[in-house]
C-alpha positions as CSV (number, residue, x, y, z in Angstrom):
1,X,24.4,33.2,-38.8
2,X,21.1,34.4,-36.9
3,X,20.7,36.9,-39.7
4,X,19.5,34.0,-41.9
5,X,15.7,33.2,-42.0
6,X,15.1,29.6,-40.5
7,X,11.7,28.4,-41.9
8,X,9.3,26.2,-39.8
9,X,6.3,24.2,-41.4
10,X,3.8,23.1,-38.6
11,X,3.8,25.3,-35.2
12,X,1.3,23.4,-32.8
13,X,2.0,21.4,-29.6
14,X,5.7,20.9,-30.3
15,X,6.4,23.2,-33.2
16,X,5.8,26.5,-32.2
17,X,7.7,26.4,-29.0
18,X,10.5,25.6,-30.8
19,X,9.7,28.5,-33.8
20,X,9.5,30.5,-30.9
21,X,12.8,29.2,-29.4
22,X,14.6,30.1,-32.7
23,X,13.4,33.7,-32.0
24,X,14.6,33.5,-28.5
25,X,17.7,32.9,-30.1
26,X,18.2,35.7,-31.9
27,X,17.0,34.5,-35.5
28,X,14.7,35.0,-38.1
29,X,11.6,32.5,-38.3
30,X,9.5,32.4,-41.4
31,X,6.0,29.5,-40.1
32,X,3.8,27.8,-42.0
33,X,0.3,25.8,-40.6
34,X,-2.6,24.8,-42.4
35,X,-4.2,27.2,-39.7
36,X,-3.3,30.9,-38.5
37,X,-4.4,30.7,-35.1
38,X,-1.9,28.7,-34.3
39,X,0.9,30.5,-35.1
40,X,0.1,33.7,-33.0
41,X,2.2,32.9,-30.1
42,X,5.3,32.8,-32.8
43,X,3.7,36.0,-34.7
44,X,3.8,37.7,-31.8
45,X,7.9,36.8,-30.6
46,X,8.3,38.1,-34.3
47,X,8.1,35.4,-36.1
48,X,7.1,36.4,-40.6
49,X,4.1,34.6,-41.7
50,X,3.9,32.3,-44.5
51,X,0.7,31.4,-45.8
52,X,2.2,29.0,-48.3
53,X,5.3,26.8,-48.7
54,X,6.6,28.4,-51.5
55,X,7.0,31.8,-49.3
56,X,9.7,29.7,-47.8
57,X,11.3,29.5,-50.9
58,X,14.6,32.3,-49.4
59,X,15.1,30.2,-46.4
60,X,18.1,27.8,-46.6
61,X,17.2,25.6,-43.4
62,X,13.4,24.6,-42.8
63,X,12.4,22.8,-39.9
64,X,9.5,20.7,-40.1
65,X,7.2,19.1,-36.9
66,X,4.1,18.5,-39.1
67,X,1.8,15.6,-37.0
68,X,2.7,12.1,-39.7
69,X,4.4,10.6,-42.5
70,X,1.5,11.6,-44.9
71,X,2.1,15.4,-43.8
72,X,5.9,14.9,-43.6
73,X,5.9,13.4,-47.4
74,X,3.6,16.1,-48.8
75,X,6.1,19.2,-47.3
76,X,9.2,17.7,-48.2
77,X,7.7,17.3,-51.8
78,X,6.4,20.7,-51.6
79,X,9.1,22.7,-50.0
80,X,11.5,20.7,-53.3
81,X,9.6,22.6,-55.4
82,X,10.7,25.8,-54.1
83,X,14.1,26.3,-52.2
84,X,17.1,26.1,-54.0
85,X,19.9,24.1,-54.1
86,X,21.8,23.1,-51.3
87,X,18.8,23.8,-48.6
88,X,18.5,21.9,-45.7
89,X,14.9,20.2,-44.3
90,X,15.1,19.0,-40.8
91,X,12.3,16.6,-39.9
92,X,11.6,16.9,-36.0
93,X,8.1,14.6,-36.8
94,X,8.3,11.7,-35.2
95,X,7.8,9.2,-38.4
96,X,8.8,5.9,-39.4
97,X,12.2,5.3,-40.3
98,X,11.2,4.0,-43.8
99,X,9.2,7.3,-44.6
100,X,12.6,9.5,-43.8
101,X,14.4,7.0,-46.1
102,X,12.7,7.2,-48.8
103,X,12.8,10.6,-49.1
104,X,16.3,11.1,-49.5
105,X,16.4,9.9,-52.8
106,X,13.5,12.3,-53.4
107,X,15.7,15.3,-51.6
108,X,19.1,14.3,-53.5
109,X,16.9,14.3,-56.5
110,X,15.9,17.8,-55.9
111,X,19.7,19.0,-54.6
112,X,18.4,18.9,-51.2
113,X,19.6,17.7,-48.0
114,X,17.3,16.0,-45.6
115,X,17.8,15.6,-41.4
116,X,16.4,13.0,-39.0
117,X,15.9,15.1,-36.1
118,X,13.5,13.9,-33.8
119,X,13.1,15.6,-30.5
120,X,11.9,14.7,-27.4
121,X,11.3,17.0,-23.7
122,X,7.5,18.7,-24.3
123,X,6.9,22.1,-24.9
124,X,7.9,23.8,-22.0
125,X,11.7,22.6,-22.2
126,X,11.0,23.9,-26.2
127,X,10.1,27.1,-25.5
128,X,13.6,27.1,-23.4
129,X,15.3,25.8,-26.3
130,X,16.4,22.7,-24.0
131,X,14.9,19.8,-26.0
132,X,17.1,16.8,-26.8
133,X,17.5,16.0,-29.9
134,X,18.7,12.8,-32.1
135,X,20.2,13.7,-35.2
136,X,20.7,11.4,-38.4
137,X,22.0,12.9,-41.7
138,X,25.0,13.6,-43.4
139,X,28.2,15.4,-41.5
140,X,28.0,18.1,-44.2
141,X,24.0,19.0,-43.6
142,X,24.4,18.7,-39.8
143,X,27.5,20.9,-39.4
144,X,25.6,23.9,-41.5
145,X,22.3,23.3,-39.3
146,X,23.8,23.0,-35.6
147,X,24.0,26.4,-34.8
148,X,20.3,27.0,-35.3
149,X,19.8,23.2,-33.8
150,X,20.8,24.3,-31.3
151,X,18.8,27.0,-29.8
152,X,15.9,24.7,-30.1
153,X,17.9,21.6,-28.4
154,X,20.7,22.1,-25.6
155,X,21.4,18.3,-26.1
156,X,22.3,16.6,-29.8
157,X,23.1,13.3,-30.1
158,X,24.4,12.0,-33.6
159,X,23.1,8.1,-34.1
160,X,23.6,8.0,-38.0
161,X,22.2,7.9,-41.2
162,X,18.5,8.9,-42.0
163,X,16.1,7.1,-40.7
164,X,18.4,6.3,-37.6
165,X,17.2,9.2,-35.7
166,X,13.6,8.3,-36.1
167,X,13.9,4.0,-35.0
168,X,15.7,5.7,-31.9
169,X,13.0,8.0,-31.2
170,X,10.5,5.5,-31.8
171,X,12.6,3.3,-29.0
172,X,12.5,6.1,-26.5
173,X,8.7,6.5,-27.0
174,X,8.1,2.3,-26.2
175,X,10.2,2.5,-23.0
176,X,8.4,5.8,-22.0
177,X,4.8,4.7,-22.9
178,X,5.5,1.0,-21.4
179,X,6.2,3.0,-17.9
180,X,2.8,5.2,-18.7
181,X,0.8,2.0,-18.8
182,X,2.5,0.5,-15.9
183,X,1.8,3.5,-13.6
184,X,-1.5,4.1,-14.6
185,X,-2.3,0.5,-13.8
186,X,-0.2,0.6,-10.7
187,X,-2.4,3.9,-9.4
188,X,-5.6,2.0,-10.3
189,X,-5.0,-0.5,-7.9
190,X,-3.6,1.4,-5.4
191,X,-6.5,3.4,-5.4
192,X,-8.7,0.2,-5.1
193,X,-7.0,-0.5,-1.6
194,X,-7.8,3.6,-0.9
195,X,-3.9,4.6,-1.4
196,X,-4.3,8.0,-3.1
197,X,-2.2,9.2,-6.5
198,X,-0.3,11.9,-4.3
199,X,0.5,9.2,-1.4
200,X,1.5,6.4,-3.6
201,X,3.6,8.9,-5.8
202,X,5.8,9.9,-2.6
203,X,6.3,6.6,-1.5
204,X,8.2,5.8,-5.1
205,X,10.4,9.3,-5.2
206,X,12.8,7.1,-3.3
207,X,11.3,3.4,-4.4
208,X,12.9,1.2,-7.4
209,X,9.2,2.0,-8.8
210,X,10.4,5.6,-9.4
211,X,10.9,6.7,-13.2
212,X,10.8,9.9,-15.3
213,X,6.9,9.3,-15.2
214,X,6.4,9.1,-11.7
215,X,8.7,12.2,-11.1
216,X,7.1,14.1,-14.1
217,X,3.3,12.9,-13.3
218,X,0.7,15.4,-14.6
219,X,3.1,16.4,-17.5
220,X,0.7,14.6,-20.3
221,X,-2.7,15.6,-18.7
222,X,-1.2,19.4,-19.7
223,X,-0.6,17.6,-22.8
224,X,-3.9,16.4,-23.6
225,X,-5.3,19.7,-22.9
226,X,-3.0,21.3,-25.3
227,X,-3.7,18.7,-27.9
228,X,-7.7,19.8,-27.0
229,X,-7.0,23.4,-27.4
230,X,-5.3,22.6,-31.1
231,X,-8.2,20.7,-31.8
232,X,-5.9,17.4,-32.6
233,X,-7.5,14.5,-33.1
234,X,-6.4,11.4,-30.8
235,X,-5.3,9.0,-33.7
236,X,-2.4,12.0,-34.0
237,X,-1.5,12.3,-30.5
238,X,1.6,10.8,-29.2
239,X,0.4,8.3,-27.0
240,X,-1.9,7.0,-30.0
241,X,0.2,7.6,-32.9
242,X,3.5,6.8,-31.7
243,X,2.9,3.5,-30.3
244,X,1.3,2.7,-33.9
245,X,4.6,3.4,-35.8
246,X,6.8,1.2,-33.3
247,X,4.3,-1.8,-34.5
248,X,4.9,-0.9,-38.2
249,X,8.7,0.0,-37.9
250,X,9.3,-3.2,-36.0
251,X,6.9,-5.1,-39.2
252,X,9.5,-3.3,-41.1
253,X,12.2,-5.1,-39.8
254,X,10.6,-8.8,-38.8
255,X,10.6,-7.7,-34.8
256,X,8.5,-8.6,-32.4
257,X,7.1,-5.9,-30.0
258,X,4.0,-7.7,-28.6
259,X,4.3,-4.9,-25.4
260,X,4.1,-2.4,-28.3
261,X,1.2,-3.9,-29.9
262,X,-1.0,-4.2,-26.3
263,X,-0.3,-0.3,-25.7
264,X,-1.5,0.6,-29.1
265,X,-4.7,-0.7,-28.5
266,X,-5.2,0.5,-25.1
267,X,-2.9,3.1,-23.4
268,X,-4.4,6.4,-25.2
269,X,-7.8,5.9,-23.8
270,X,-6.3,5.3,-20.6
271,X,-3.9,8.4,-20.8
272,X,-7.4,10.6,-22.4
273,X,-9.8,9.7,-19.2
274,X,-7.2,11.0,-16.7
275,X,-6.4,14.0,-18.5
276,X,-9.8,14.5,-18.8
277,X,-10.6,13.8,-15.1
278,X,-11.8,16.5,-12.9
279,X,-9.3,18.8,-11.0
């Protein structure tokens, strides 16, 4: 299997850990990005250049972490255009579910299958190839792309159809973003009193206030200086973009998320000035 070239469209924060993970792994990794630099870390692990979609055309499995449905929409149409029948495109974006449904008709159009795979973990547990992954699609398309899933995710949980994949992922990112908010308010006022980041964090490693925040804290000030290094801009960064879709996925489907809605408008320049802060 690892003899077969895995494309990868879109290796920044995310993506090129993974690419790089796929090399880890033992196969081939043709990457595309609108810019070079960004894929020298997987040019260097090996990885073949492609400067545009259509050198993709050989692979039968292209993985694609592009930052938004726009991006996501303009690949899938693109890469249609050039691999053959019977490919496979995995979206690991995190999108709307609507986008990723509407594009099957477009990939079953073009003899293509699509996959709703999502991932969450950062980039260090990418590069490790131990990301968790949420995977909708068909039985047929997932069976022929686990083995490469794989080396980029030790964890792979089937939810369903299309489109599945990306409400769960969406879910994930509210409960995780609704615990951001809360602790960054919870330090501000703490620190009011003169209780100190470090001193409040060790009272909650054995509290009911603990959570994968508290125990990971720092993790997305590394984040936003990665996402400053790759020159993104904050309406793409998770903490901005992601809360955005919930609002329209939940539109989507007459829900109310009024939590969602209040992070949208305030968590990423909350989560920007402490990553910011000086060390």
């Amino acid at each position: 299997m690892t003899d077969r070239e895995i494309g990868f469209v879109g290796v920044g924060n995310i993506g090129a850990p993974m690419a790089r993970a796929l090399r880890i792994g033992g196969w081939q990794v043709a990457v595309h990005d609108t810019a070079l630099d960004r894929a020298k870390s997987c040019l260097d692990s090996g990885a073949r250049w492609a400067a545009e979609l259509r050198d993709l055309g050989g692979c039968e499995l292209v993985s694609i972490a592009v930052p938004d449905d726009e991006q996501v929409r303009n690949v899938v149409r693109g890469l249609a255009e050039c691999l053959a029948t019977g490919s496979i495109l995995a979206v690991h974006s995190t999108v709307l579910p609507r986008t990723l449904e509407e594009l099957v008709e477009e990939c079953d159009e073009a003899g293509l299958s699509i996959l709703d795979a999502p991932v969450s973990g950062g980039p260090e547990r990418a590069l490790r190839g131990e990301l968790t992954m949420v995977l909708g699609g068909s039985d047929a398309a997932v069976e022929t792309a686990r083995p490469a899933l794989q080396a980029m995710a030790d964890r792979i949980v089937r939810v369903g159809a299309v489109g599945a994949a990306a409400a769960a992922k969406l879910a994930n990112q509210l409960m995780m973003f609704s615990a951001l908010a809360g602790v960054h308010e919870a330090l501000r006022l703490a620190e009011a009193h003169g209780v100190t980041e470090e001193q409040v964090l060790d009272v909650v490693r054995s509290c009911t206030g603990a959570s994968w925040v508290t125990e990971n804290w720092g993790f997305f000030d590394k984040v936003v200086q990665d996402y400053d290094r790759n020159g993104v801009p904050v309406r793409y960064r998770t903490w901005s973009k992601d809360l955005w879709d919930v609002v329209a996925a939940a539109r989507d489907c007459d829900v109310r998320v009024p939590l969602a809605g209040l992070l949208a408008q305030h968590l990423a320049e909350q989560v920007e000035e402490h990553g910011h802060r000086p060390r």
